[in-house]
LUMKOL-564570 format. One record per residue (C-alpha): x negated, y negated, z. Coordinates in steps of 0.2 Angstrom, whole numbers, padded with zeros to 4 digits, always signed. Example, Ala and Ser with C-alpha at 12.3 -4.5 7.8 and 13.67 -1.06 7.14 Angstrom:
# residues 2
-0062+0022+0039 -0068+0005+0036 
***
This chain:
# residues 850
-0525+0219+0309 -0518+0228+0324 -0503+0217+0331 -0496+0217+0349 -0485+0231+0354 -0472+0236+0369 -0479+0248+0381 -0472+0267+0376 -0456+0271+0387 -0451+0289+0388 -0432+0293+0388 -0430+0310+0386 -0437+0327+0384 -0430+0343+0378 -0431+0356+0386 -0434+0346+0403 -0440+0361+0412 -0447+0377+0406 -0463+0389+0411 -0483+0383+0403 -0485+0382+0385 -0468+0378+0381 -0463+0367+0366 -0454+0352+0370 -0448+0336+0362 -0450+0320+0368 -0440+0304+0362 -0443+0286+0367 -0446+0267+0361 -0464+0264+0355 -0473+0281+0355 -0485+0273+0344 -0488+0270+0326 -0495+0286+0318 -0508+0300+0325 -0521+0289+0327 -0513+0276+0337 -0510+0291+0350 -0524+0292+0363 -0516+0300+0376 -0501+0313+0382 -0498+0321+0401 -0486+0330+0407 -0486+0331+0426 -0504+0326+0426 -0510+0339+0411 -0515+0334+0395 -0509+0341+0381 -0514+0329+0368 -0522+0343+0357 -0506+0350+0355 -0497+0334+0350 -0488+0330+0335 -0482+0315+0332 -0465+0313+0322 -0461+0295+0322 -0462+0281+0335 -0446+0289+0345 -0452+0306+0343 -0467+0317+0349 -0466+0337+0349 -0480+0346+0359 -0484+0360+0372 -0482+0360+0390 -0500+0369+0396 -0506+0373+0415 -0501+0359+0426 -0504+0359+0444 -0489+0349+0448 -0472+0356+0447 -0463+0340+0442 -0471+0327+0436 -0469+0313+0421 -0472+0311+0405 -0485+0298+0399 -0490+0293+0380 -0505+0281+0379 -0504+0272+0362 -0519+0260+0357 -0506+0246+0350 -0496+0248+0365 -0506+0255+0380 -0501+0267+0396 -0482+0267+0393 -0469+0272+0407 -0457+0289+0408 -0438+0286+0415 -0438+0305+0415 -0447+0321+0421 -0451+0337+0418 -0450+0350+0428 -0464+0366+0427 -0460+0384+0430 -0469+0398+0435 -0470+0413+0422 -0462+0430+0427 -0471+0447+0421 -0457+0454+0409 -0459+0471+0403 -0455+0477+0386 -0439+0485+0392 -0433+0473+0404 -0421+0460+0397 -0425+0440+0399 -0415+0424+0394 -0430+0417+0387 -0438+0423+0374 -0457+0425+0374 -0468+0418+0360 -0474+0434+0354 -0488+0424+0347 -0495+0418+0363 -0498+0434+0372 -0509+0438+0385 -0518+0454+0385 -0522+0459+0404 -0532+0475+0400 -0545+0467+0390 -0542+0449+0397 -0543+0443+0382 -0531+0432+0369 -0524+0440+0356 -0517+0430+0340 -0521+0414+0349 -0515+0399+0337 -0527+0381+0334 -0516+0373+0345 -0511+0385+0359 -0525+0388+0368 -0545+0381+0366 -0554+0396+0358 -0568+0408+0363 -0586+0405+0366 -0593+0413+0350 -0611+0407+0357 -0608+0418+0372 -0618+0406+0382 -0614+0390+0393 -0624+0376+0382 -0631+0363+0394 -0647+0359+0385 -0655+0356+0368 -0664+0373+0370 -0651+0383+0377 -0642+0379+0359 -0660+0384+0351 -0657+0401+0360 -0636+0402+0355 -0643+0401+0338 -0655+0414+0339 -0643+0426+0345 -0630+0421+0333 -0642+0427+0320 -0647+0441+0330 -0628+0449+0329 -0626+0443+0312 -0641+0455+0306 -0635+0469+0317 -0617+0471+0307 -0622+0467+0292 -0638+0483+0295 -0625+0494+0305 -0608+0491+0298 -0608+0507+0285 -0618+0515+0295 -0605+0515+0310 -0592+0518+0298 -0599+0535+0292 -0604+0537+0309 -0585+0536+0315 -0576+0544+0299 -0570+0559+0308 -0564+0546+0322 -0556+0535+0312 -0547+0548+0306 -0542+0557+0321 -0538+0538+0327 -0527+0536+0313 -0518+0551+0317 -0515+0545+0334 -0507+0531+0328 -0496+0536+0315 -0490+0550+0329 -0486+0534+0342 -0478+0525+0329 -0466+0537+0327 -0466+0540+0343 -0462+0521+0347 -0450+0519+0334 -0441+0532+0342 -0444+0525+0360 -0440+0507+0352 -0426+0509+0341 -0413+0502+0352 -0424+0487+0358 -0428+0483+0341 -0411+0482+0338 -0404+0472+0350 -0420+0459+0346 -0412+0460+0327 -0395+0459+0333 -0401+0444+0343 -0412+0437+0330 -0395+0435+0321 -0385+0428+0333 -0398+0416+0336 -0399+0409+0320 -0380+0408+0316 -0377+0398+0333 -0393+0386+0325 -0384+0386+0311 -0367+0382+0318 -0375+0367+0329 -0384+0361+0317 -0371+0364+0304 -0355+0359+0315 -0353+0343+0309 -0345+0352+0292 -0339+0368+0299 -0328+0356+0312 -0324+0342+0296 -0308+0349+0289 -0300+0349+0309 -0306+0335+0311 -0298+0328+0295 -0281+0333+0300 -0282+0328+0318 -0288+0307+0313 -0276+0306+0298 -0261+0310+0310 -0269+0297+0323 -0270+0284+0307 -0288+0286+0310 -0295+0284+0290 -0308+0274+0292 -0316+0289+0303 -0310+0301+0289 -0319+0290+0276 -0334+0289+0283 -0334+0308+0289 -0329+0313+0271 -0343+0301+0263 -0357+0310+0275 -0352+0327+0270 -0351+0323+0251 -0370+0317+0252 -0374+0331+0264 -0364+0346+0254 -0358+0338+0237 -0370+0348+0229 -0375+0363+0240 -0378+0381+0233 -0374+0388+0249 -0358+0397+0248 -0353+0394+0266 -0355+0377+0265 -0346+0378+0247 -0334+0386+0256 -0330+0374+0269 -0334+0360+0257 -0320+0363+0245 -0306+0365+0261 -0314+0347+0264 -0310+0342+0245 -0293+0349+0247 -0288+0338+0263 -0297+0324+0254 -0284+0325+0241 -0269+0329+0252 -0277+0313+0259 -0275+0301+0245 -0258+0309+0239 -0254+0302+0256 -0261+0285+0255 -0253+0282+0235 -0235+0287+0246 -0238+0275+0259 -0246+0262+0246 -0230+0263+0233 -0216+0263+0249 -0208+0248+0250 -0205+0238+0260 -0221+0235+0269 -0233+0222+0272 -0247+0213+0260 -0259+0218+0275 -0254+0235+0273 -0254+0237+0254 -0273+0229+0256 -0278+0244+0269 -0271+0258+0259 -0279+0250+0241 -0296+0249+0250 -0296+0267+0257 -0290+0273+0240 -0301+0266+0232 -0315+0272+0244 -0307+0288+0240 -0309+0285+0223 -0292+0290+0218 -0288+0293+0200 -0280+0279+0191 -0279+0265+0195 -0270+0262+0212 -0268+0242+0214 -0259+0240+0200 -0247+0255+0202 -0243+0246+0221 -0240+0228+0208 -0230+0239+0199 -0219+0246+0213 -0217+0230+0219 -0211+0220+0205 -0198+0235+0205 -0193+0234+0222 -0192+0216+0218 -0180+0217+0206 -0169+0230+0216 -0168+0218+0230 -0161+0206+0217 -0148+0217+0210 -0145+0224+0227 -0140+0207+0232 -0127+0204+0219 -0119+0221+0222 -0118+0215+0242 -0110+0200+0237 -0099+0210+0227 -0095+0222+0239 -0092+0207+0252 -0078+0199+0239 -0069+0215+0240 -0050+0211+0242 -0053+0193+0240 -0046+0182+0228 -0063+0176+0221 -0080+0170+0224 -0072+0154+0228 -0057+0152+0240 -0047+0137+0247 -0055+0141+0264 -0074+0138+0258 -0069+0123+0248 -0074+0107+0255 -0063+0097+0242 -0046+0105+0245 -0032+0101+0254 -0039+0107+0270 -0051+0096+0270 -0048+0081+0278 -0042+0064+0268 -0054+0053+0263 -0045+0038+0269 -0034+0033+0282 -0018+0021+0281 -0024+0004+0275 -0013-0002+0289 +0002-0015+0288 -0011-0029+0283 -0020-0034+0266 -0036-0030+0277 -0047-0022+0264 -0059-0036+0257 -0066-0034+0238 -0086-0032+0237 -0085-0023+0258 -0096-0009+0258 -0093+0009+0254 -0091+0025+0265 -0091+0041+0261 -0078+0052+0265 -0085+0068+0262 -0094+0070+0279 -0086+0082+0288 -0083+0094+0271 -0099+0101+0276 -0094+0109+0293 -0082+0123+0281 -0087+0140+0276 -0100+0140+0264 -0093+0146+0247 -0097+0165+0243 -0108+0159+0226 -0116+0147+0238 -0122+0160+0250 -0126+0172+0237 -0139+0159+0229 -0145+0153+0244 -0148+0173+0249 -0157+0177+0234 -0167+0163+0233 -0172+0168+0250 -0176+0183+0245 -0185+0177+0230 -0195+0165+0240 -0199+0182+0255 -0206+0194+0241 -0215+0184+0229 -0227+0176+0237 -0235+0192+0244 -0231+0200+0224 -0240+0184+0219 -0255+0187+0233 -0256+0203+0227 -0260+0200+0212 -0275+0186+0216 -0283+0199+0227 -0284+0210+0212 -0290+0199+0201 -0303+0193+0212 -0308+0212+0220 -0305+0208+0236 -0294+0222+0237 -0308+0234+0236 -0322+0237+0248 -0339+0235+0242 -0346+0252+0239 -0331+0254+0228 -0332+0236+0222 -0349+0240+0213 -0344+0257+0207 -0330+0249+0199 -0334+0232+0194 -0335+0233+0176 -0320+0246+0174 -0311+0235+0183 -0312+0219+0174 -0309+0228+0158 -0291+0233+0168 -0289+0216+0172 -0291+0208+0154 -0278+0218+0148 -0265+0220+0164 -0265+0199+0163 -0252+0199+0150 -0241+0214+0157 -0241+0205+0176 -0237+0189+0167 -0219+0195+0161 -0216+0202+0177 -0214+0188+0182 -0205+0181+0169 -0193+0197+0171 -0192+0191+0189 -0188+0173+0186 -0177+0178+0172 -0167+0191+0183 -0164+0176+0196 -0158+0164+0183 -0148+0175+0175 -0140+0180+0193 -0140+0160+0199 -0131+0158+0181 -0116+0170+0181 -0113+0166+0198 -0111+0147+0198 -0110+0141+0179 -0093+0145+0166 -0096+0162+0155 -0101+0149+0141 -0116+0141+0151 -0121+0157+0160 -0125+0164+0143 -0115+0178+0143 -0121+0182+0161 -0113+0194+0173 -0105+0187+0189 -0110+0193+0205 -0092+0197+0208 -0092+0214+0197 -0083+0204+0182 -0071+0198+0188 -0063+0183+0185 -0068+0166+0192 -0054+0153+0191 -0059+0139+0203 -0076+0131+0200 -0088+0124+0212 -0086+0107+0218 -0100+0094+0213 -0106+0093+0231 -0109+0112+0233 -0116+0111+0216 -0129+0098+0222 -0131+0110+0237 -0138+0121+0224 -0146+0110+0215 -0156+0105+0230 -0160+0125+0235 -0167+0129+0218 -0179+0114+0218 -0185+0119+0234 -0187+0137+0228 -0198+0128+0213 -0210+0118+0225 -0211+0133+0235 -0217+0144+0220 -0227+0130+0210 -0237+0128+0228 -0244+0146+0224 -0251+0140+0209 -0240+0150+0200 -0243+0142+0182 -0228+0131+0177 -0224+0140+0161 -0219+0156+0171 -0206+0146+0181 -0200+0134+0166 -0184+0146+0168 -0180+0138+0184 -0182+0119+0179 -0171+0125+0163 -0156+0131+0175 -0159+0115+0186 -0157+0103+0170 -0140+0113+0169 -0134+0112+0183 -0137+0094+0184 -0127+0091+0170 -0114+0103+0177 -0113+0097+0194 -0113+0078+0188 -0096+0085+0175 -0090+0094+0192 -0091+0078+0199 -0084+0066+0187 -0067+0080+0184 -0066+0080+0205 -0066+0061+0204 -0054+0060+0192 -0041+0073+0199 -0041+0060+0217 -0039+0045+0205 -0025+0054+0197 -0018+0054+0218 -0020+0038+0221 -0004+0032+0214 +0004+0041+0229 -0008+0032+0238 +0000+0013+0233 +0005+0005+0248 +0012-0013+0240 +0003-0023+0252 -0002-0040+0242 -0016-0051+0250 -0015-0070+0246 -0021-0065+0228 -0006-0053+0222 -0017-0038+0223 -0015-0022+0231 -0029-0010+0241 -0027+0002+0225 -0042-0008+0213 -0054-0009+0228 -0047+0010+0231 -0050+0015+0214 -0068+0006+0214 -0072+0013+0229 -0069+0030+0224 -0079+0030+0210 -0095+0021+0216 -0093+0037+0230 -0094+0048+0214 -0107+0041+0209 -0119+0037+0223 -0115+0058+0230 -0124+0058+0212 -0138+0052+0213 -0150+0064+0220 -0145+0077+0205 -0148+0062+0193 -0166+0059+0201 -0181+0067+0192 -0190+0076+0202 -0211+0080+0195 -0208+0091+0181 -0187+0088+0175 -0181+0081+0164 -0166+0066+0162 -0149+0074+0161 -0145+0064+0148 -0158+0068+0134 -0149+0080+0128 -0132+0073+0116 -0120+0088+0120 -0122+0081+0138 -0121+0063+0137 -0104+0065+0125 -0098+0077+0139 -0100+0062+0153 -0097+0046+0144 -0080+0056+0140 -0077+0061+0157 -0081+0043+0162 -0067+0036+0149 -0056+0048+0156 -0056+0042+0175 -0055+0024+0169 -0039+0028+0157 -0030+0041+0172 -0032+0026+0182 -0023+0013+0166 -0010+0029+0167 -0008+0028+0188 -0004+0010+0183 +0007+0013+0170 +0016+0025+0181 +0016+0015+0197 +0027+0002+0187 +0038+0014+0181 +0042+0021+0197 +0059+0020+0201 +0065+0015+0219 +0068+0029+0228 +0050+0034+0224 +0044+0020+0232 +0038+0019+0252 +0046+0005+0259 +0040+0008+0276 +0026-0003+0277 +0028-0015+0265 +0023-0034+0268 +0020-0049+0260 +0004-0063+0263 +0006-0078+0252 -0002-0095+0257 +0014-0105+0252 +0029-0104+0259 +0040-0089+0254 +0054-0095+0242 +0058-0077+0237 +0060-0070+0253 +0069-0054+0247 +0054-0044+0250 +0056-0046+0266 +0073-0045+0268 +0078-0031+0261 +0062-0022+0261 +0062-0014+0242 +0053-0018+0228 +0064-0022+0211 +0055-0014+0194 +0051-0034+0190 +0041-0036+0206 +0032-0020+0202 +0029-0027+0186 +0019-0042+0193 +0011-0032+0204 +0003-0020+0192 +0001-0034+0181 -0009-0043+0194 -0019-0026+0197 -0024-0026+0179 -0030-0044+0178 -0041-0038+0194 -0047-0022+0184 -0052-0032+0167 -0062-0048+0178 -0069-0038+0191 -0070-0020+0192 -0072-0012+0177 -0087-0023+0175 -0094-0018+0193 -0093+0001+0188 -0101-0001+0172 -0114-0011+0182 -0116+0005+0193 -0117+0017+0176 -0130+0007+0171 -0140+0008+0190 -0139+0028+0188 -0143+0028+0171 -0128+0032+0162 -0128+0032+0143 -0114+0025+0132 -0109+0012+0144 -0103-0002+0130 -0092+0011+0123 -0083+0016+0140 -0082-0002+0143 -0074-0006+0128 -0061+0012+0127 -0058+0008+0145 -0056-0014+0142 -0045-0008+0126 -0032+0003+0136 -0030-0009+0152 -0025-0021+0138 -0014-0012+0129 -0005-0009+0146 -0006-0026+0149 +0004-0032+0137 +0015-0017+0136 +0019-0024+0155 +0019-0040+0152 +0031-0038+0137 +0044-0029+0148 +0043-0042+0163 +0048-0056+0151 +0060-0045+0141 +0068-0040+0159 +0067-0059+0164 +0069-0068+0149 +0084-0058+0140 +0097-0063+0154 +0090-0082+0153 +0093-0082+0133 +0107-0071+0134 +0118-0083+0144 +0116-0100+0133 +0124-0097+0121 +0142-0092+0130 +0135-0106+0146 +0136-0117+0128 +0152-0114+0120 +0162-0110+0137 +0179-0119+0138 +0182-0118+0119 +0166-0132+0120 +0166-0137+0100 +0151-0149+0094 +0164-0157+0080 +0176-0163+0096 +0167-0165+0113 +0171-0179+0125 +0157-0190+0130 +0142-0183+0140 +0143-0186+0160 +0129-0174+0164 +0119-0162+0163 +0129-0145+0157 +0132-0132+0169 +0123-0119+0157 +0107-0129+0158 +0108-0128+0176 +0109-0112+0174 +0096-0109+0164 +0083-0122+0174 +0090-0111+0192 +0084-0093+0183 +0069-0100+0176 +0063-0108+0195 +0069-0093+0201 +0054-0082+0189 +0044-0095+0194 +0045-0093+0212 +0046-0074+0210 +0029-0076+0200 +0022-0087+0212 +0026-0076+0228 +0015-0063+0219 +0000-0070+0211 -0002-0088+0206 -0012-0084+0192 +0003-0075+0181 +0013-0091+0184 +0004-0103+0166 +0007-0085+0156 +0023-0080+0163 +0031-0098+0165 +0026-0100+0147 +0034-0086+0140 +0050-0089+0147 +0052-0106+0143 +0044-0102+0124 +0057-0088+0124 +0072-0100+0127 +0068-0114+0119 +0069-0101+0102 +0086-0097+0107 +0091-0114+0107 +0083-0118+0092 +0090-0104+0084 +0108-0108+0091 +0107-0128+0087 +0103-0120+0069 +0119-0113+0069 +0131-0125+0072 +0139-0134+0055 +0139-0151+0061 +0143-0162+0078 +0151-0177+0083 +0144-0192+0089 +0147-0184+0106 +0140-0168+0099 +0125-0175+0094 +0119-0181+0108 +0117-0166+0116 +0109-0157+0105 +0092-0153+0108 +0079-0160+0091 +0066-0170+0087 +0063-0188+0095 +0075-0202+0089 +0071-0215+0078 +0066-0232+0085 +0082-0239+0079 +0092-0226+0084 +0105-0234+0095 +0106-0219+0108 +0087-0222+0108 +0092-0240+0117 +0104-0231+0131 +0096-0230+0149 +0091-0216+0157 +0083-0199+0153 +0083-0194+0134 +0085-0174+0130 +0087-0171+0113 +0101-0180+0105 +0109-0179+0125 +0105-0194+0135 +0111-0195+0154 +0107-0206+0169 +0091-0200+0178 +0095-0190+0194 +0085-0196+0211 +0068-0188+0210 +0066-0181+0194 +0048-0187+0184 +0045-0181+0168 +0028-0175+0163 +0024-0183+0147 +0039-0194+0146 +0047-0208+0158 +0062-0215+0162 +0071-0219+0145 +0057-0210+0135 +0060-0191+0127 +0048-0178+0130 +0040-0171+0115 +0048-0155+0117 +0062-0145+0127 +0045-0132+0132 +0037-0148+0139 +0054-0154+0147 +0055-0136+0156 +0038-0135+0162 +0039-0151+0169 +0056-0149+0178 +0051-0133+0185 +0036-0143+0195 +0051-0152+0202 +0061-0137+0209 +0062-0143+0227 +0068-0161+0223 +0080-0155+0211 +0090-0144+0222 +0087-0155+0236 +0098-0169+0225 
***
């Protein structure tokens, strides 16, 4: 069933002018479905739809016949479509008599020829002109055609009676006729031989400049080759190269092989090209895509893409190296990859804290600042830079790398002509190029470790790595807080890479050298802390709050809990790490260095009390006590003695053993810190040992002269127990010995309550053995004697036990205004000389006031 159809519209018409019977073209939109569907064809106003051919439904080639306009349209009638429309015309000439030897610039249709002797067609074709009346008769009636067929049989009788008789007839004739022909033949071909000639020469030209228009397209290709590859132009050159290859790829015509082959040889001038631009590096992954693709449309030998992942992992690598020869060449005249300048933690940066004043104003448990601030406003170190440089450039190259390698995998790379051609060889390429990209990008990530090694960790943690400072040798090592820097740098370089998808196995390298790093930067840090608690004796100010301490605990604490909390990013696991402590070597390294800070500080201590005076600043030293100041020599005279050093390191270490060394083992345990209990008990171990070691040597400095005077205080003025006079009083040596001890005692006191029991005890232990000891030695006493020598209580029917007054020993005096006996009363003996001590040093004021 016939369906609805535009009108035909005529657009063109080749020739669009030209003399009757001309062939012409005509192109349009809708010129009908087939033959049948054309009903109808004029040209200005004839119809020449005998003469039509129809070629397709935008093309119809027909003849031109006698028209009696001389311009005129075109019109197709189709039955689908109608009467169509003509947006063109064509114009009609009027033909010119041309004689045999006159020259024309059209030439005329030798088969259409009009004979004007005999009026007659000669060689008329089907289509050309409508042919003769063979009836000889105008038909306008059923017996008029009864009489054409009479007469038709009539002449068909007569030549078949007559022929052979007419030819023996006209032998002689035909002879004589062809005679006269073969004479005006030669005749004419004489006559004719240049106008044949220039027809043959013409017939030639013609049909090369057909063949050149028609052909131009492949006679033009190979300038046309070289003009769009230097305009960049090669999707025109693909596509121009792909027509002639289906036109000409296998043509027998030597011309065309010819022209053809210069064609193949720009082609491949063509890809050698496009490989050179494909492997030159740098260049972009949009660029790489675009050479692939036209390559591969090209269908280069080999295998393209995978030579471009090739050159890339190369160029990769180079950058790398590249890099750590820059850095090299940077350091040049230096002294080392780390200089004084680029370290935040030497002496130019700035100290950590300022003077603690002329006042006990630091409090114990106050909060914590960090005094590392402004370190970061120095020159980055060279190793810094050069890690932070190449991870950079790591992090610039291997995305595309990685990119590159997807679109391969997936084909994207190629288009899809090439895509289906290649489809099967490719994925046999891919199955085996899998493992081969895979370590290179192990060689990559290794080559980055290995660089990020040797420049930041000791020639035994690098793994033999090679420094990026051409070998030499690196003395100073990076600070912790450039290490967590680093730290910090690579496990953004690891997010950045794992976002790619990049399997975790091929970048376990890099989690690897952060675990090390970790642990290093965490040693770093403990040896940097323990190299400023080794400077914090120089540090000791003396000030003494109300409690005998000094700043230098809360100092020491301080610096320590900064350590630790400046730690605890690096001892954070991030997704994918592992705890710097799973492995032994590590923790053994740490709970060491961690021993080792806690015993430089027992050592500062040791040497703060050793210190003699003139090592001591005096400048600033004050004194806070709550009672009033009975040993005001502090003030005074502005020095410290070695004993009041002594208290105050003592005082320090009782701090130390109740409080701090149990807050910093709290904050190992916060940022879990292995082998706590055994830095708690090294460190508790050798803060006693030093205790006592101090207290030993106060009361050997304060007990000796005590002791060492009794005995002579006893036997001054040739005093003899065998012959003494009566007791009046109370013996200047005891005085003595009471003033010195009251003096410890207030010394103590000024400094720390709490050493008074301890010290106080000592003392008076120490001095009660001299005078047991002495006592032991005498041979015998007096009456007289007797009673003043110390010993056990009396018996009950002793008759010095009945004499008034306070009983000592075997002495027995008056009572002095004031005095009250702990553990005894008035007429009673203490138990001991120990408890008659302690209890007259209560007393002081009232004793020296009487």
């Amino acid at each position: 069933m016939s369906r609805f159809r535009p009108p035909p519209l005529v657009t063109g018409i080749s020739p669009n002018e030209g003399i009757p019977w001309t062939k012409v073209t005509i192109r349009g939109e809708n010129l009908g479905t087939g033959t049948p569907d054309l009903i109808g064809l004029t040209i200005c106003g004839h119809n020449c739809l005998l003469t039509a051919e129809w070629m397709s439904a935008s093309k119809i080639v027909c003849r031109v016949g006698q028209a009696k306009n001389d311009k005129g349209d075109i019109i197709v009638t189709t039955k689908s479509g109608g009467r169509g429309t003509s947006t063109v015309s064509f114009k009609l000439l009027k033909p010119e008599k041309i004689g045999v030897l006159d020259q024309s610039a059209v030439w005329v249709d030798e088969m259409n020829y009009y004979d004007m002797r005999t009026d007659r067609n000669k060689g008329i074709p089907p289509l050309s002109l409508r042919p003769a009346n063979p009836l000889g008769i105008e038909i306008e009636n059923f017996e008029q055609l009864k009489m054409a067929v009479a007469h038709l049989k009539r002449q068909a009788n007569k030549k078949s009676e007559g022929s052979l008789a007419y030819v023996k007839g006209g032998l002689s004739t035909f002879f004589e006729a062809q005679d006269a022909l073969s004479g005006a033949s030669n005749t004419a071909d004489t006559l004719f031989q240049e106008v044949l000639g220039r027809k043959d020469k013409a017939d030639s030209t013609r049909n090369a400049l057909t063949v050149l228009q028609r052909f131009k397209f492949l006679f033009n290709l190979p300038l046309n080759i070289e003009r769009n590859i230097q305009k960049g132009d090669y999707d025109v050159v693909i596509n121009d190269y792909e027509k002639a290859k289906s036109l000409f790829g296998k043509t027998e015509v030597q011309v065309f092989k010819k022209y053809y082959a210069e064609v193949e040889t720009r082609i491949e001038a063509l890809r050698e090209l496009l490989l050179d631009k494909l492997l030159e590096t740098p260049s972009t992954l949009h660029d790489q895509k675009r050479y692939i693709r036209y390559l591969s449309d090209l269908r280069a030998p080999g295998d393209p893409a995978w030579q471009c992942i090739g050159a890339q992992h190369r160029w990769i690598l180079q950058l790398m190296h590249d890099c750590r020869e820059g850095c090299a060449r940077d350091l040049t005249g230096t002294s080392g990859l780390h200089s004084a300048v680029s370290d935040p933690d030497s002496d130019a940066r700035p100290p950590a804290l300022g003077h603690l004043g002329h006042t006990a104003s630091l409090k114990r448990g106050s909060g914590f600042q960090s005094g590392r601030g402004d370190a970061w406003r120095y020159k980055t170190p060279q190793r810094v830079a050069f890690v932070e440089k190449l991870t950079k450039l790591v992090l610039s190259q291997l995305p595309n790398f990685w990119k590159l390698w997807i679109s391969y995998v997936n084909g994207s790379l190629f288009s899809e002509t090439a895509e289906k051609s290649g489809h099967i060889e490719r994925s046999k390429n891919v199955r085996q190029r899998q493992s081969d990209f895979k370590k290179m990008i192990q060689e990559v990530m290794h080559c980055l470790v290995k660089l990020i090694r040797g420049a930041l960790l000791p020639p035994s943690a690098a793994e033999g790595g090679v420094r990026p400072g051409t070998g030499r040798e690196v003395k100073a090592e990076l600070s912790g807080q450039w290490l967590a820097h680093v730290i910090q740098t690579l496990r953004l370089t690891y997010e950045s890479l794992t976002a790619l998808e990049i399997p975790s196995d091929l970048l376990q390298t890099i989690q690897d050298l952060v675990l090390d790093l970790r642990g290093r930067c965490v040693a770093a840090t403990l040896q940097h802390t323990a190299e400023e608690i080794k400077r914090l004796a120089e540090k000791e100010d003396w000030v003494v709050d109300s409690e005998g301490l000094t700043s230098l605990p809360c100092q020491f604490e301080r610096r320590v809990v900064q350590s630790l909390q400046s730690l605890r990013g690096v001892l954070e696991c991030r997704p994918g790490e592992a705890s710097v402590f799973q492995q032994p070597k590590t923790q053994e390294e740490v709970c060491q260095l961690s021993i080792n800070i806690m015993q430089i500080f027992i050592c500062c201590l040791e040497q703060l009390s050793t210190k003699p005076d003139a090592d001591v600043d005096t400048a600033h030293l004050s004194v806070d006590v709550a009672s009033p100041d009975l040993f005001g020599s502090i003030h005074q005279e502005l020095s410290l003695t070695p004993e009041q050093r002594l208290l105050i390191v003592l005082s320090n270490c009782c701090y130390l053993e109740r409080h701090t060394f149990r807050n910093i083992a709290e904050h190992f345990e916060k940022h879990n810190f292995q082998g706590i209990e055994k830095i708690t008990q090294v460190s508790m171990a050798s803060l006693k040992d030093l205790d006592q070691r101090l207290f030993e040597n106060y009361i050997e400095l304060k007990a000796d002269p005590i002791v060492g005077s009794l005995e002579p205080g006893i036997y001054a003025g040739y005093f003899d127990w065998k012959d003494c006079l009566p007791p009046t009083g109370v013996r200047n040596y005891l005085k003595e010995a009471l003033v010195s001890i009251i003096a410890v005692h207030a010394e103590v006191f000024a400094v720390c309550k709490g050493l008074v029991p301890r010290v106080l005890s000592r003392v008076v232990e120490a001095v009660s053995e001299e005078l047991s000891r002495l006592m032991q030695c005498v041979s015998s006493f007096s009456r007289n004697g007797a009673l003043q020598v110390p010993g056990p209580p009396l018996c009950a029917d002793d008759p010095v036990a009945e004499s008034p007054g306070l009983c000592f020993g075997r002495q027995s005096w008056k009572a002095q205004p004031g005095f009250v006996l702990v553990g005894g009363s008035s007429g009673r003996r203490p138990t001991s000389f120990l408890g008659w001590a302690v209890s007259t040093v209560v007393t002081v004021p009232q004793f020296l006031s009487s």
